[in-house]
N, C-alpha and C positions, 0 to 999 in steps of 0.2 A: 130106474136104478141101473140096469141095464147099458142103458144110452152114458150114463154119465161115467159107468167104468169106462165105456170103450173110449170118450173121448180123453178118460184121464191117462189111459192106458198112451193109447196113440199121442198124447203131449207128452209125454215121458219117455217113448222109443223116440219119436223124430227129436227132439231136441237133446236126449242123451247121447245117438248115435250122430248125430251129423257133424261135420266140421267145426271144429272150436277150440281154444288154447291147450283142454287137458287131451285132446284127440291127437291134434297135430302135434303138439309137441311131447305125446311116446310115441309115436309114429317118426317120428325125429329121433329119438332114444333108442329106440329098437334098431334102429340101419345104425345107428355108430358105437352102440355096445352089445348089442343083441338084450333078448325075453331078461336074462337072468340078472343082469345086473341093472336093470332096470324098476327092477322090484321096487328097491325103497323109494324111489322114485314114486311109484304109483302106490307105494303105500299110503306116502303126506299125500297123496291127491286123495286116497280113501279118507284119514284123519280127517282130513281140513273139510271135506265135502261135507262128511258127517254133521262136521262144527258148526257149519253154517246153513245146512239145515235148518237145524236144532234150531239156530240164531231168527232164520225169516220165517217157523214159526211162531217164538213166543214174539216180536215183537209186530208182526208184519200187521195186522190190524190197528195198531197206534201210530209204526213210526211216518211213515208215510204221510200222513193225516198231521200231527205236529211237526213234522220237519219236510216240506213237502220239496226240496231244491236235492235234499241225500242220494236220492235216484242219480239225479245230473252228475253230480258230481263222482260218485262213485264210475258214472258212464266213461269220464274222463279220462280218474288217474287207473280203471283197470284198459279201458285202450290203449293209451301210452304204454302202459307194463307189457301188451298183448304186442305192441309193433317192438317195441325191443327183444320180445321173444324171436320176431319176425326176422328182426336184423341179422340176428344171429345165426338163426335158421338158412338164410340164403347164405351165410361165410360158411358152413360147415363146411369141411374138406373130406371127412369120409376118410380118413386115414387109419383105421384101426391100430393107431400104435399105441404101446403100455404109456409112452412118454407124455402121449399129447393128453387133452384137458379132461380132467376126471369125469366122471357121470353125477351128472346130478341126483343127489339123496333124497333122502325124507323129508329135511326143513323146506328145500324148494320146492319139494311140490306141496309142502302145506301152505306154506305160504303164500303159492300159486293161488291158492282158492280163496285166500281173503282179497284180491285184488283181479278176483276173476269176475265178472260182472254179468255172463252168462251163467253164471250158476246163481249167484244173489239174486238175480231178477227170476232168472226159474224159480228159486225158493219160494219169494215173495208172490209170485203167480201161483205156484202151487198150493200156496196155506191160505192166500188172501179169496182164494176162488172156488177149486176144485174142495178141497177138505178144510174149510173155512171153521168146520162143525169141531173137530178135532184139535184144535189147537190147545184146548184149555184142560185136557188130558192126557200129563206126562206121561205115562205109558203108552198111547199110540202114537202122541207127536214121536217120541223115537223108535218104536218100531216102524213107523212110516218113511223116518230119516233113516233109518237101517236099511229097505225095502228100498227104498230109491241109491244110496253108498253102494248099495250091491249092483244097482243095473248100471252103475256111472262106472264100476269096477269091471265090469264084463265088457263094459266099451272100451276102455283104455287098453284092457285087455286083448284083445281086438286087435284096434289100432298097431299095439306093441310088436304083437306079431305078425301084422301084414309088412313091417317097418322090418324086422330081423328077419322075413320071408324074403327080401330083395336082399339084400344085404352083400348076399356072394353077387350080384349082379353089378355092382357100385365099382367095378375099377374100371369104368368106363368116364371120358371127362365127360360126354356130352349127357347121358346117363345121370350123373352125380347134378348136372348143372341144371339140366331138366327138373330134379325130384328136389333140387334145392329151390327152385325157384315156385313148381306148384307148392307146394309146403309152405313156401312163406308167403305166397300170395292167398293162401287160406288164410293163414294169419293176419293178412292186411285186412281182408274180408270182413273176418271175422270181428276185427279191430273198428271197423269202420259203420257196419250194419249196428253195432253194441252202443256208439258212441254217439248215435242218432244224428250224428252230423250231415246225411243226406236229407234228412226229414226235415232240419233250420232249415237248407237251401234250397226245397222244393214247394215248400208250402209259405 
């Protein structure tokens, strides 16, 4: 019993905290708005995580089995969404002006999570494997989706403020052109490890 928290434990930190679209991109929010206005941002990222949860527990036992290509293709169109995040991510200019482009809200980052495929595949690993027992009991399936929103919220968290931590450092170009560029090369990364595209060409 033991063994099997710790390994759940440990898939749950390394893949909540480590680079991926809802990491880097408030790590991107927090250097062009700062923490505060960043919120409703990372709220739709709490909502939508939650929701999808929810989602690759009740179905993650059937659908996969009846519709076994949904994986691929989900890999697909959340890569594409994850390098246009990318794109953008490397144009930032870091300008803190009132004038330039608003902060993204609450619908985008909900949104985010249906088209995030790092998360869906975590879900669907998480209920299809580790709490496999759990699924067919609403009350833990969401408190377990609750329990996992909360450490994906402490990460963005995180993220947000190591991102408004530099912030006063960014009127530098090379600086700004640096942090644009690791930023959105996580995002290619991340874009490209998700869409198993290396794994057609090596195998």
């Amino acid at each position: 019993m033991y063994s099997d928290f710790l390994a759940l434990a440990s898939f749950v930190l390394i893949t909540t905290f480590t680079p991926g679209p809802n990491n880097v991109s408030c790590a991107s929010m927090g250097i062009l708005y700062g923490y505060k206005k960043t919120l409703k941002y990372m709220a739709g990222i709490g909502a939508g995580f939650f929701l999808v949860m929810i989602f690759c527990g009740l179905i993650s036992s059937t659908l996969i089995r009846v519709f076994p290509a949904f994986e691929n293709i989900l890999r697909f169109v959340g890569a594409a969404y994850i390098l246009w995040l990318a794109y953008h991510t490397l144009r930032a200019n870091y300008g803190f002006r009132e004038e330039g482009r608003a902060a993204l809200g609450f619908v985008n980052g909900f949104f985010l999570q249906l088209l995030n495929v790092k998360v869906v595949v975590y879900g669907f690993t998480l209920y299809s494997t580790f709490l496999s027992g759990i699924v067919k009991n609403t009350f833990y399936l969401a408190l377990s989706a609750l329990v996992f929103t909360g450490a994906s919220f402490c990460s963005i968290t995180s993220w947000t403020l190591f991102g408004a931590a530099i912030r006063s450092h960014l009127n530098r170009p090379r600086i700004k052109r640096a942090l644009n560029l690791a930023l959105s090369l996580l995002l290619v990364y991340t874009a490209v490890e998700l869409s198993g595209v290396l794994d057609l060409l090596f195998t």
